[in-house]
MMTF fields as JSON, N, C-alpha, C and O atoms, coordinates in Angstrom:
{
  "mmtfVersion": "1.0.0",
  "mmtfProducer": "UNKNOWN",
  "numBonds": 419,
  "numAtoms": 420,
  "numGroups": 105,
  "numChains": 1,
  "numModels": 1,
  "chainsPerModel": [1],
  "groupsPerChain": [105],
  "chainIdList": ["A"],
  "bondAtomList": [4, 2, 8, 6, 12, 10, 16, 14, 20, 18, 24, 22, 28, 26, 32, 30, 36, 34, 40, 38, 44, 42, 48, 46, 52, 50, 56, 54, 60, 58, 64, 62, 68, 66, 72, 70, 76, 74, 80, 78, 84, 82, 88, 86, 92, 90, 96, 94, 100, 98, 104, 102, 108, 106, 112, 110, 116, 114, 120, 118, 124, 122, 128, 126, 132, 130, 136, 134, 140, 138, 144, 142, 148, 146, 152, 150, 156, 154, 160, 158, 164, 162, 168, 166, 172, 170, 176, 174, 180, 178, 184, 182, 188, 186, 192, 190, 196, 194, 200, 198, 204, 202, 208, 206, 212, 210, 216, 214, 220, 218, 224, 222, 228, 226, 232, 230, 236, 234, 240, 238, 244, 242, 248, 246, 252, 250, 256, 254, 260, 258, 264, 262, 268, 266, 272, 270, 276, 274, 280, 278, 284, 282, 288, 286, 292, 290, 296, 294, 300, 298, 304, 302, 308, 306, 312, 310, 316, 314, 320, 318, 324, 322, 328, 326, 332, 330, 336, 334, 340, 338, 344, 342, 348, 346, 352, 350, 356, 354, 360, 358, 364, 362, 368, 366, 372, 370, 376, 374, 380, 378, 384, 382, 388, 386, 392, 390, 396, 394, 400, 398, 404, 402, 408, 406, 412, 410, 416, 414],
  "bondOrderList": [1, 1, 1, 1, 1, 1, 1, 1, 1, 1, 1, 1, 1, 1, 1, 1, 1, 1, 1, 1, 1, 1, 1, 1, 1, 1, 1, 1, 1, 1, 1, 1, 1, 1, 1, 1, 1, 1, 1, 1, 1, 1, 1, 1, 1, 1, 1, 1, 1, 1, 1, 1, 1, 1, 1, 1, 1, 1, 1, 1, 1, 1, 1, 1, 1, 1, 1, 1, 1, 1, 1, 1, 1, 1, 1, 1, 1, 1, 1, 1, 1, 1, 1, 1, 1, 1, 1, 1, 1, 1, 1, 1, 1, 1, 1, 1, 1, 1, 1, 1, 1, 1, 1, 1],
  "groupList": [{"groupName": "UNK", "atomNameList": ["N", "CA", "C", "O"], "elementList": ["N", "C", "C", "O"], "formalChargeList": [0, 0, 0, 0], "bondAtomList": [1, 0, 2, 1, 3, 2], "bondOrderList": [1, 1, 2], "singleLetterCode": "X", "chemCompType": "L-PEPTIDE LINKING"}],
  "groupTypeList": [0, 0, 0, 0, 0, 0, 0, 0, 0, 0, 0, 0, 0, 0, 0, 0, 0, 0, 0, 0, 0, 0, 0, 0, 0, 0, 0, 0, 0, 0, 0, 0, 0, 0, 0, 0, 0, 0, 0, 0, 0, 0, 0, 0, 0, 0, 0, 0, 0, 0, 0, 0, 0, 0, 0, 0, 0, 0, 0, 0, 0, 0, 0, 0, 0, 0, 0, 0, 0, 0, 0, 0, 0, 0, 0, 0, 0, 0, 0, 0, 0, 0, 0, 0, 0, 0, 0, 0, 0, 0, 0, 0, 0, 0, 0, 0, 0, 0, 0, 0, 0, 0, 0, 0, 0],
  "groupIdList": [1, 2, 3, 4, 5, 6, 7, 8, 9, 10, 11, 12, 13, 14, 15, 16, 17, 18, 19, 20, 21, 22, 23, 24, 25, 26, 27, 28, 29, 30, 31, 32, 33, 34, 35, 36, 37, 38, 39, 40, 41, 42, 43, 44, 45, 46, 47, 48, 49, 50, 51, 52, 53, 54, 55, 56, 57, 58, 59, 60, 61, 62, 63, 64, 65, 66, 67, 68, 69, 70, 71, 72, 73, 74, 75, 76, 77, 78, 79, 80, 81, 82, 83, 84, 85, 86, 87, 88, 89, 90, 91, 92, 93, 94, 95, 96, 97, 98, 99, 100, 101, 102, 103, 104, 105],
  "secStructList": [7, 2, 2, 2, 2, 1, 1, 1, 7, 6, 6, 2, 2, 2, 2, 2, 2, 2, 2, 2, 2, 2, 2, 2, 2, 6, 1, 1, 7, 6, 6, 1, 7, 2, 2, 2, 2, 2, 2, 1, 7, 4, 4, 4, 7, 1, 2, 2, 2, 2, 2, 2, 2, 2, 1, 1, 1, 1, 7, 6, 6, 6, 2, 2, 2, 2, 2, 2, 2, 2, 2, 2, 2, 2, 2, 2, 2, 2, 2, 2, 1, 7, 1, 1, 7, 2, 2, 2, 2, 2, 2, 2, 2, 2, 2, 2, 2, 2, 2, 2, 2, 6, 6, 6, 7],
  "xCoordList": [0.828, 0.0, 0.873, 0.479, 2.053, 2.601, 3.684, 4.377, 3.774, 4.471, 3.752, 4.326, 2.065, 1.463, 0.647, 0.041, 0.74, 0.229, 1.442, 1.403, 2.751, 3.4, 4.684, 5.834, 4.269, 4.948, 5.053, 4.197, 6.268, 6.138, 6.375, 6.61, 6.266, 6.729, 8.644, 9.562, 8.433, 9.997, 10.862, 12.057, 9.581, 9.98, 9.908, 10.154, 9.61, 8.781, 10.455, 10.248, 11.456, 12.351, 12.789, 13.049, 12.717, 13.046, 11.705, 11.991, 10.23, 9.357, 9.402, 8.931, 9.954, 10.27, 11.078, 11.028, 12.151, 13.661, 12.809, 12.753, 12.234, 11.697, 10.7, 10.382, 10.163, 9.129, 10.076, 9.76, 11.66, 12.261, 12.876, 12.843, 13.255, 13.564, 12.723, 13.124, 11.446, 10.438, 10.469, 10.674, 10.33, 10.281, 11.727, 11.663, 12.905, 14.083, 14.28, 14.497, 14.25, 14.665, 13.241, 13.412, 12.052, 11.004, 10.176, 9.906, 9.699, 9.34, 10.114, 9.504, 11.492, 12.091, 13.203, 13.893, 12.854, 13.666, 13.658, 13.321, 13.825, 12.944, 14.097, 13.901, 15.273, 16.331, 16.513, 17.29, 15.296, 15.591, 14.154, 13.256, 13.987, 12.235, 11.201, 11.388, 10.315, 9.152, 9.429, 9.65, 9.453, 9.918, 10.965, 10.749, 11.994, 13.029, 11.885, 11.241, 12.148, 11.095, 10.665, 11.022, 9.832, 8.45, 9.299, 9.023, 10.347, 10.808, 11.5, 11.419, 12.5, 12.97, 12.527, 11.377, 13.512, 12.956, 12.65, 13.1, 11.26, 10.709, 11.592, 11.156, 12.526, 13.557, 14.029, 14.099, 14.245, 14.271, 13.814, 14.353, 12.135, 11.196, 10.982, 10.462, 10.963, 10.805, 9.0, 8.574, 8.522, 7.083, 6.971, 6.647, 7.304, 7.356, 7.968, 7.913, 8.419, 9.446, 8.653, 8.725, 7.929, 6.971, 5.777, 5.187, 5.562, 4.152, 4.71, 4.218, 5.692, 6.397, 6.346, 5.844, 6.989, 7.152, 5.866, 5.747, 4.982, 3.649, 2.41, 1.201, 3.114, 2.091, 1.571, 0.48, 1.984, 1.515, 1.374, 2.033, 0.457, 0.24, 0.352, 0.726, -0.259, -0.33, -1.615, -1.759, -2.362, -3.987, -3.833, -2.946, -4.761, -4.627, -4.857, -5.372, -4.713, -5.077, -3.742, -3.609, -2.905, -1.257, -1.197, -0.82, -1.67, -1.457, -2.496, -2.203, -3.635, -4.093, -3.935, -4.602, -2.681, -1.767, -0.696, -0.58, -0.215, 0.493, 0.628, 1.281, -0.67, -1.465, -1.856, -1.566, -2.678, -2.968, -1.954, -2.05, -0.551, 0.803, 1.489, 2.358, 0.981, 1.72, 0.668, 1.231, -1.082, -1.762, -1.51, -1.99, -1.039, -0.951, 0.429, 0.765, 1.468, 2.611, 2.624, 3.152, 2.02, 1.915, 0.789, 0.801, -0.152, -0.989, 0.385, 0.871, 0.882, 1.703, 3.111, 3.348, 3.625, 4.342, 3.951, 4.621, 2.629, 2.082, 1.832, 2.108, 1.16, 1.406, 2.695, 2.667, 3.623, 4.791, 5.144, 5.337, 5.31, 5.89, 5.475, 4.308, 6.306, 6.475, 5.588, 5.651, 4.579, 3.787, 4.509, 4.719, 4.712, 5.505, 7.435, 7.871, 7.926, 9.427, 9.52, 8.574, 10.28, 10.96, 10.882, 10.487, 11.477, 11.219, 9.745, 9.571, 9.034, 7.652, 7.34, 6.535, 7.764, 6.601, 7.563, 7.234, 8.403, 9.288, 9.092, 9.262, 8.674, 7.912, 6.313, 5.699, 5.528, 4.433, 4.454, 3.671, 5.468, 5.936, 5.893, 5.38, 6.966, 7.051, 5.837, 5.338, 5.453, 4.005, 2.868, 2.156, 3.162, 1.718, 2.423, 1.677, 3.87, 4.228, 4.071, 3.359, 4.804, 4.807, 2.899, 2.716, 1.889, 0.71, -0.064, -1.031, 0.638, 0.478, 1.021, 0.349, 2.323, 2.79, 2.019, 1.608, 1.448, 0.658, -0.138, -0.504, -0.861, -2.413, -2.312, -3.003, -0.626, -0.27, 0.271, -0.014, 0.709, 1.652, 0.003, -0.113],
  "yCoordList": [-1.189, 0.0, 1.255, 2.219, 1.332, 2.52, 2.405, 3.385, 1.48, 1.458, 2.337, 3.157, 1.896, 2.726, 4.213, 4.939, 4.315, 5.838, 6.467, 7.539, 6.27, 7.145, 7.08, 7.381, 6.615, 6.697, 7.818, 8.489, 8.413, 9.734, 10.876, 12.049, 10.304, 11.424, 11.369, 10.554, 12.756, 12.424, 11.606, 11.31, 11.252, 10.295, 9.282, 8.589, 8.404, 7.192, 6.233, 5.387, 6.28, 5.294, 4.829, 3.749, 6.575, 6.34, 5.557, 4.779, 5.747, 4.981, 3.318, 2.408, 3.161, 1.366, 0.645, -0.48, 2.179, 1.285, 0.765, -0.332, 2.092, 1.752, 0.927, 0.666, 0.479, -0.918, -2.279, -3.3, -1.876, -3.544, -3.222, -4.203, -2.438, -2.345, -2.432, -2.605, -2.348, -3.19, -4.937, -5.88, -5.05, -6.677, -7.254, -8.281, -6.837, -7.088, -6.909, -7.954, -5.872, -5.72, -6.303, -6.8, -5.887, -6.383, -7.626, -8.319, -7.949, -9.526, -10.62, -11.679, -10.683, -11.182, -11.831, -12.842, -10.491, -10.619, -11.937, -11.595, -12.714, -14.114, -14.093, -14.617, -13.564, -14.024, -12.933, -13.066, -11.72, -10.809, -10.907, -11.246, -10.535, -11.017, -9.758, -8.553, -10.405, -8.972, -7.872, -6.845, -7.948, -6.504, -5.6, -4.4, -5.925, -5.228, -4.37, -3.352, -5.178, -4.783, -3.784, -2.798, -3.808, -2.511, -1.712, -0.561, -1.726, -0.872, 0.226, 1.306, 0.077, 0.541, 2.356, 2.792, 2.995, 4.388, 4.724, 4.268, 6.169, 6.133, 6.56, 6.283, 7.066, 7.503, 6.064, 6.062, 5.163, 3.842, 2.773, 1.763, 3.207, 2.822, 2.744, 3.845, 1.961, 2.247, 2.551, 2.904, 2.238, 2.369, 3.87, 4.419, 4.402, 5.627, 6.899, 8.085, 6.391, 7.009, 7.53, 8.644, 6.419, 6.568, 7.505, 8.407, 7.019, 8.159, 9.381, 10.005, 9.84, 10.85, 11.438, 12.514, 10.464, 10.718, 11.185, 11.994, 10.332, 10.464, 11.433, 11.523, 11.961, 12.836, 14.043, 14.487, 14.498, 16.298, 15.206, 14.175, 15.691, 15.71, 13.908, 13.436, 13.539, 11.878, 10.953, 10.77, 10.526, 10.11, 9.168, 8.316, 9.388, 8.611, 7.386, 6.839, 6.549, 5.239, 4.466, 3.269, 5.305, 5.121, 5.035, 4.097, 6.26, 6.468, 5.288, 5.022, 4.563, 3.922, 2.379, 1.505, 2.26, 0.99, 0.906, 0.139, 1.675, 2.216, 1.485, 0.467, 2.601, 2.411, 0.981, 0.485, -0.025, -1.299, -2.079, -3.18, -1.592, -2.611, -2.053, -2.728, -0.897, -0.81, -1.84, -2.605, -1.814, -2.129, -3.656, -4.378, -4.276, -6.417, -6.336, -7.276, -5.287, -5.46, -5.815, -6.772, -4.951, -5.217, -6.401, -7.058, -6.702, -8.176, -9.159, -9.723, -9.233, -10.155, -10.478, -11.385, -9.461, -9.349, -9.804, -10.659, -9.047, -9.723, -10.713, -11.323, -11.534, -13.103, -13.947, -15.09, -13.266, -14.168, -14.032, -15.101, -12.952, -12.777, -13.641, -14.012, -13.904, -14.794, -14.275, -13.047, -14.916, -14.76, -14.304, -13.329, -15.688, -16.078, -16.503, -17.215, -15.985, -16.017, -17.605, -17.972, -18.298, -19.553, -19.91, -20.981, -18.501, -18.266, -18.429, -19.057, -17.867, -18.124, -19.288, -19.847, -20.007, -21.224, -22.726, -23.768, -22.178, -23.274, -22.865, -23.757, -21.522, -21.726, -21.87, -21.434, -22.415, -22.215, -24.027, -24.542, -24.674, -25.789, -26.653, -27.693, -25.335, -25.514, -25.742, -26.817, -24.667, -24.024, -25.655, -26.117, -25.999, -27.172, -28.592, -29.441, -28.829, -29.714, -29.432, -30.203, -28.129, -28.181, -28.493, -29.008, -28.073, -27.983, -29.404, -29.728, -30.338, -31.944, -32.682, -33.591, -32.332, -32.841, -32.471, -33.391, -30.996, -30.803, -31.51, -31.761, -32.28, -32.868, -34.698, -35.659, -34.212, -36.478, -36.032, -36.872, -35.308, -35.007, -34.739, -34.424],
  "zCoordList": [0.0, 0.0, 0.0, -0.655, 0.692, 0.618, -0.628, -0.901, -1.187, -2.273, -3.464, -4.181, -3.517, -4.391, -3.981, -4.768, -3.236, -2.867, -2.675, -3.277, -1.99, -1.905, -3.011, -2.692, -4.427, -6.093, -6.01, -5.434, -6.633, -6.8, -5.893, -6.185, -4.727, -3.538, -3.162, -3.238, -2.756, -2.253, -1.489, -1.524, -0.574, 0.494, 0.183, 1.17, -1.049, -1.587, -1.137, -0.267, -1.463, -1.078, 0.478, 1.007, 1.034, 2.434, 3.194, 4.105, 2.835, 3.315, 2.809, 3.49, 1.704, 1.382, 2.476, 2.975, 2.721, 3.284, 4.86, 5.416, 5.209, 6.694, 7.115, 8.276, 5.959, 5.559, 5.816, 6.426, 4.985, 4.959, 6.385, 7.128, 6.768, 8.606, 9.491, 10.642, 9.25, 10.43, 9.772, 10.536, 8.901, 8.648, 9.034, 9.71, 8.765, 9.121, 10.611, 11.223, 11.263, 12.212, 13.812, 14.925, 13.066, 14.085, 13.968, 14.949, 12.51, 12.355, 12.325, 12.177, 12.44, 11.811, 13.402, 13.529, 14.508, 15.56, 16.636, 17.77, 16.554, 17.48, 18.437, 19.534, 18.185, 19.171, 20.715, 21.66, 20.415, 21.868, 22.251, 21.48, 23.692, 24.271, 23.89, 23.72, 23.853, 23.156, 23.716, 23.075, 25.015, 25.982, 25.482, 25.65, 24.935, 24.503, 22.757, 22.506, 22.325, 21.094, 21.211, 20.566, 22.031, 22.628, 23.27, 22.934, 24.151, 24.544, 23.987, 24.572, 22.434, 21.673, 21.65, 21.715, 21.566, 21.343, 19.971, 18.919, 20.351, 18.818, 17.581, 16.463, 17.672, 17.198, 16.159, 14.93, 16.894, 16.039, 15.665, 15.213, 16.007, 15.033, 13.993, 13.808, 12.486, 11.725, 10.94, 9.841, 12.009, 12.297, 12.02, 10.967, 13.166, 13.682, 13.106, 13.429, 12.382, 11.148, 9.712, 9.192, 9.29, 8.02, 8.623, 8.029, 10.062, 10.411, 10.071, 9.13, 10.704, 10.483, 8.855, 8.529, 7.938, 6.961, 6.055, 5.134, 6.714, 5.844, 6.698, 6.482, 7.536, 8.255, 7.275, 7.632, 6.42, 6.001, 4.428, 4.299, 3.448, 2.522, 1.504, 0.431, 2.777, 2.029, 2.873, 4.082, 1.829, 2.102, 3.392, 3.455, 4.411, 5.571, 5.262, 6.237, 4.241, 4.221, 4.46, 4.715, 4.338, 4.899, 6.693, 7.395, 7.055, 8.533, 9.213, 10.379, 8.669, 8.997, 8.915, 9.47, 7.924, 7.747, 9.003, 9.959, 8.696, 10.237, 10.968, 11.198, 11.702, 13.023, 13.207, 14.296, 12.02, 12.589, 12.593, 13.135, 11.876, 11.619, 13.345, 13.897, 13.925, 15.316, 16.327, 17.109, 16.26, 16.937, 16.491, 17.364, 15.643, 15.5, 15.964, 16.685, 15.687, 16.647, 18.178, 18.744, 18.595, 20.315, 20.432, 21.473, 19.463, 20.088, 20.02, 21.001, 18.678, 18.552, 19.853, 20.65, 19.559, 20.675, 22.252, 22.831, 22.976, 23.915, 23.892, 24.925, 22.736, 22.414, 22.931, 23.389, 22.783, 22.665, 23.929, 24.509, 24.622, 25.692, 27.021, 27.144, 27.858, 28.59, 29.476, 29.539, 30.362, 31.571, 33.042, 33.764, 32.928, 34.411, 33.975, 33.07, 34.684, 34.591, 35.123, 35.82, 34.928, 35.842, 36.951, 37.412, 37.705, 38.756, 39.629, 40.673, 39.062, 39.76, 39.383, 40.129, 38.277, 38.088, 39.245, 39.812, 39.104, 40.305, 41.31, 42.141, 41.956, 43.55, 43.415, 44.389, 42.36, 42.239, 42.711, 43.51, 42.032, 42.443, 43.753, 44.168, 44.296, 45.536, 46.215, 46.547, 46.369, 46.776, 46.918, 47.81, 45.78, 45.801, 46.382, 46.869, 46.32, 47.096, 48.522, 49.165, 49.302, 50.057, 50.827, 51.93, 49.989, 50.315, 50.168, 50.858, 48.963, 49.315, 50.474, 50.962, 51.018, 52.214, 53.059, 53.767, 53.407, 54.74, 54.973, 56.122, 53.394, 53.826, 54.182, 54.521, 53.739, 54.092, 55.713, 56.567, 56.002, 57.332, 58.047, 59.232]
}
């Protein structure tokens, strides 16, 4: 979509590049935890970058690609991300052994 609405504009390459740097750098990332992801400053967003780019004088059907490619980012991401750390699920462990022994003791 932003390939064909934004033909012709000045920005039309720098909005491609920042298209293959969210697929490169954010779909593509499996090896750091969602948290880091989301945490990233907007500055090196490449999300955040095209809003930018496409804010003044380009049809919102762009800013509204965007917006739902930031809003399936964070489902996705919350998807993945871990609940419970290790940590809790091995005293959750604990927790129900020690609470089977009370009822044999």
């Amino acid at each position: 979509q932003i390939a064909l609405v934004c033909s012709g504009r000045p920005f039309y390459r720098s909005a491609l590049e920042n298209i293959q740097r969210y697929v490169e750098r954010d779909l593509r990332r499996l090896d750091r935890p969602p948290a880091v992801l989301v945490a990233c400053k907007p500055r090196d967003d490449p999300l955040e970058s095209i809003l930018y780019l496409t804010s003044v004088g380009v049809p919102s059907a762009v800013y509204e690609t965007v917006r739902s490619l930031r809003q399936r980012r964070g489902d996705r991401l919350g998807a993945v991300q871990r609940k419970l750390p290790p940590v809790q699920i091995a005293l959750l462990y604990v927790l129900g052994a020690l609470n089977l022994l009370s009822f044999l003791v």
